[in-house]
C-alpha positions in Angstrom: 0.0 0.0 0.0 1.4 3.5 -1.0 1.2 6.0 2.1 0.5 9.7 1.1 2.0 12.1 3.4 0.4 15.6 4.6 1.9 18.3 5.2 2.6 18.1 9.3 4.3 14.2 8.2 6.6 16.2 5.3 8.1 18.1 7.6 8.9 16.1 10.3 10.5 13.9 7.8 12.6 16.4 6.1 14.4 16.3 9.5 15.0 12.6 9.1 15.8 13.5 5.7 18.4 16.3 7.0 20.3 14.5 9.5 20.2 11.8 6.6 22.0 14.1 4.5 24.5 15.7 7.0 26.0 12.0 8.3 26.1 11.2 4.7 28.4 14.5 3.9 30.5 14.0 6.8 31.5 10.8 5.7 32.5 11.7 2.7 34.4 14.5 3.9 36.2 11.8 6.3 36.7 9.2 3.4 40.8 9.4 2.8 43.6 6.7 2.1 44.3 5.4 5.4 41.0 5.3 7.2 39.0 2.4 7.4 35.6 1.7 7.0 34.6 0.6 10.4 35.6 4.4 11.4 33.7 5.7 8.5 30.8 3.8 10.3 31.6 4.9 13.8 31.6 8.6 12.6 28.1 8.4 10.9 26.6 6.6 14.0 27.9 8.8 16.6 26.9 12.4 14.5 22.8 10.1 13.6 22.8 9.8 17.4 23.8 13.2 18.3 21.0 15.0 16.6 18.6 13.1 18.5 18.5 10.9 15.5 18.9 6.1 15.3 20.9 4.8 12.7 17.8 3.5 10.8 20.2 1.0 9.0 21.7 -0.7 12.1 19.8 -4.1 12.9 17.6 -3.8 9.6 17.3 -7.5 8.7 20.7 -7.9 10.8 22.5 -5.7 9.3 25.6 -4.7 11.5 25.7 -1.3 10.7 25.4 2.1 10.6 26.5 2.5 6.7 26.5 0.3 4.1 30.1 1.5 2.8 30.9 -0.8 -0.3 34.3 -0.1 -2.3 35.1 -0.3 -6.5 33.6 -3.8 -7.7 30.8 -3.4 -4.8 27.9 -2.4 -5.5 25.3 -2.3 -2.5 25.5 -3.2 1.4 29.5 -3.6 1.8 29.8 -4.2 5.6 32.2 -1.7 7.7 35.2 -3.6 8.9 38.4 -2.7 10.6 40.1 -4.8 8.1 38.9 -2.6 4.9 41.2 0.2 5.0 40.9 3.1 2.1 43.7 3.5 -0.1 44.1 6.0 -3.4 42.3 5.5 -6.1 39.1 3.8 -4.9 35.5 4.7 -5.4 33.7 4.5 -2.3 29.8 4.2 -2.2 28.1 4.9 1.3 24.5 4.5 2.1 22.8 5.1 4.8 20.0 7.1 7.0 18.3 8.3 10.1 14.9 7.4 11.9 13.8 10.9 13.4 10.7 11.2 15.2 9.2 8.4 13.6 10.3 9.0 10.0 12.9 7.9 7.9 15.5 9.8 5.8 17.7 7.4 3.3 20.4 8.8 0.7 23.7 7.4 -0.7 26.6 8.5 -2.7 30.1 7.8 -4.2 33.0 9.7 -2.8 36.8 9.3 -4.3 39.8 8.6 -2.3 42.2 10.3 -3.0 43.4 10.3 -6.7 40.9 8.5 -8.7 40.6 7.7 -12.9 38.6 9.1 -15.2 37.1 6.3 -15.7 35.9 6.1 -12.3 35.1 10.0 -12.6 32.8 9.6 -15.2 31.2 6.4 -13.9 30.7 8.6 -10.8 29.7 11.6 -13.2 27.2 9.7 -15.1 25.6 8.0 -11.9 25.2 11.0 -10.4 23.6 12.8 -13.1 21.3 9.7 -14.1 19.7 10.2 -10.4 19.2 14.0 -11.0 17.6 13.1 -14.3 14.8 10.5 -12.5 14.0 13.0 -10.2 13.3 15.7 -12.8 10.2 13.0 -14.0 9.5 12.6 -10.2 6.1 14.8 -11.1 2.9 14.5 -9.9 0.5 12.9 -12.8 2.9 11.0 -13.9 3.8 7.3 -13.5 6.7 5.4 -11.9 8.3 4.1 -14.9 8.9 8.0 -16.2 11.4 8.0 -13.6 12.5 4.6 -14.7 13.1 5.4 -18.2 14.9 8.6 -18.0 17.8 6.8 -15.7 18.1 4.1 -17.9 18.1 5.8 -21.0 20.9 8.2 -19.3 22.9 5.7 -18.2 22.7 3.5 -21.7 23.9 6.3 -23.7 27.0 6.7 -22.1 27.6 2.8 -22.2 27.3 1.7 -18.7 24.3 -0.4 -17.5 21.9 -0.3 -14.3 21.2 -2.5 -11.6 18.3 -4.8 -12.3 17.9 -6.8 -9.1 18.4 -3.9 -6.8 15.6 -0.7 -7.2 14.2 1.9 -4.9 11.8 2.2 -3.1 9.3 4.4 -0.9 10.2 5.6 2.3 8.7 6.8 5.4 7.5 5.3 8.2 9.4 2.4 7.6 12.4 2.1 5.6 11.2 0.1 2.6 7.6 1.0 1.7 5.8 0.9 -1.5 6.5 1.1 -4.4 9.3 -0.3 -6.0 11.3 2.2 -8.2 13.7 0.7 -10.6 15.9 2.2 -12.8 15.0 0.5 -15.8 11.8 0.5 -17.5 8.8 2.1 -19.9 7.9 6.0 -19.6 3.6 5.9 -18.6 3.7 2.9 -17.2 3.7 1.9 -13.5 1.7 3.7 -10.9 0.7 6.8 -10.8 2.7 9.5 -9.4 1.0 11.3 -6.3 1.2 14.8 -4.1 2.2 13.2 -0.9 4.3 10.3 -2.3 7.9 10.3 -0.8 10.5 7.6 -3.1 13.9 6.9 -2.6 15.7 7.0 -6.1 18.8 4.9 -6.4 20.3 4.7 -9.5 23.2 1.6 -9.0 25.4 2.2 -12.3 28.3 -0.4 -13.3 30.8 0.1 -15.7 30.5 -3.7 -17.3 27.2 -5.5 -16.6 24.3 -5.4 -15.1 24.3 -8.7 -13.2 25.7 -8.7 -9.8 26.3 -11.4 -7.4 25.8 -11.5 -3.5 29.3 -12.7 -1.0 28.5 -15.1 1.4 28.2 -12.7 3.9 24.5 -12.7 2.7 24.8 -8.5 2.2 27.8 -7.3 0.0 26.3 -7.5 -3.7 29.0 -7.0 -6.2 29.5 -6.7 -10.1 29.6 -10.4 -11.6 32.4 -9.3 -13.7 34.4 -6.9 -11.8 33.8 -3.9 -13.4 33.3 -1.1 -10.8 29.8 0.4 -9.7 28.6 3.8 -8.3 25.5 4.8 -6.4 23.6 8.0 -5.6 20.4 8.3 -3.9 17.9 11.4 -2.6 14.8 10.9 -0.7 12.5 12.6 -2.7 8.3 14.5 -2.3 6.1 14.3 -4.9 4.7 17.7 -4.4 1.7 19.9 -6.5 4.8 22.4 -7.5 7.3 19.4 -8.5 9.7 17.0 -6.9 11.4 18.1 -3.7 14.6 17.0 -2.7 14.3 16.1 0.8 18.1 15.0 1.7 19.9 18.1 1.5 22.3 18.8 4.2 21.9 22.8 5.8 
């Protein structure tokens, strides 16, 4: 069931949404050759907490963590270690979010260490814009799969592919709610796009294929063949006026 938030709900969420954005920023600021992940974790968990805020990711299905901080070939929920320490010239995806006041922020992004490719650049470049180009379709009256399409096509043109197992989703209330949003698919179809609706667009972009594979560890997914992968993600309102970008650290 798709949950349609008022007004009062929006902005209590757009403080999730904040916090959300801050942890996400100071962790990128932090990520550097040397560091490891776990402290990359402890960092966004102590700064969540501080504002009053629980790491919404922490204990979701078991999950370990804070962040879901995955590295070059991974794509999605890489788990913080001690043992994973940063070096130059890796791309760095972390994901995460807060649980403020009932509501739930969730965003992600790709950070370099240090000196990076341009290969990995433009992965990165392409990713990122692929996610601002979804939300520009985020419009009320439309459907789902407007957002779908203009990712995909994005991403296609420049040769890389998207993430077919893995989509967004809503957000609010809980961390995963209804509906799905992939980032592959047909302009007008899906459901209909509603004031009130809040989605959490994600496009996951690898350099090679599409098909991923999940470690043992029953979390880290990476790229079946390698190839690196980058992920951005803003938790977005379907508003009367247009989409509004609800992770935005002030």
């Amino acid at each position: 069931m798709i949950v349609l938030k008022t007004a009062r709900e929006l902005k209590v969420m757009s403080e999730a949404c904040v916090i959300s954005a801050q942890a996400l920023k100071l962790i990128g600021e932090a990520v550097e050759p040397g560091v490891t992940t776990a402290e990359l974790d402890r960092l966004a968990e102590q700064f969540i907490r501080s504002k009053g805020a629980v790491p919404n990711f922490k204990n979701y299905n078991g999950f370990p963590a804070t962040a879901c901080i995955s590295i070059n070939n991974e794509v999605i929920h890489g788990i913080p270690s001690d043992k994973r320490v940063l070096k130059s010239g890796d791309i760095v995806s972390v994901d995460l979010g807060a649980l403020f006041e009932g509501y739930h922020g969730d965003n992600a992004a790709t950070f370099a260490c240090g000196d990076i490719s341009d290969e990995a650049k433009r992965l990165m470049d392409a990713t990122r814009e692929s996610l601002y180009e979804g939300i520009r379709m985020a419009r009320a009256g439309g459907r789902i799969g407007d957002i779908s399409s203009a990712i995909q096509k994005y991403v296609e043109a420049r040769g890389y592919s998207v993430v077919r197992q893995f989509v967004g989703h809503g957000v609010g209330t809980s961390l995963h709610e209804a509906p799905e949003v992939p980032n592959y698919g047909v302009s007008g179809r899906g459901c209909r796009l509603l004031p009130g609706m809040t989605l959490a667009i994600e496009p996951m972009v690898n350099m090679g294929s599409y098909d991923v594979k999940v470690l043992p560890d029953g979390w880290t997914v990476l790229t079946s063949d390698g190839a690196l992968s980058a992920h951005f993600e803003h938790t977005v309102a379907i508003t009367a006026e247009g989409p509004r970008i609800m992770t935005v650290a002030s």
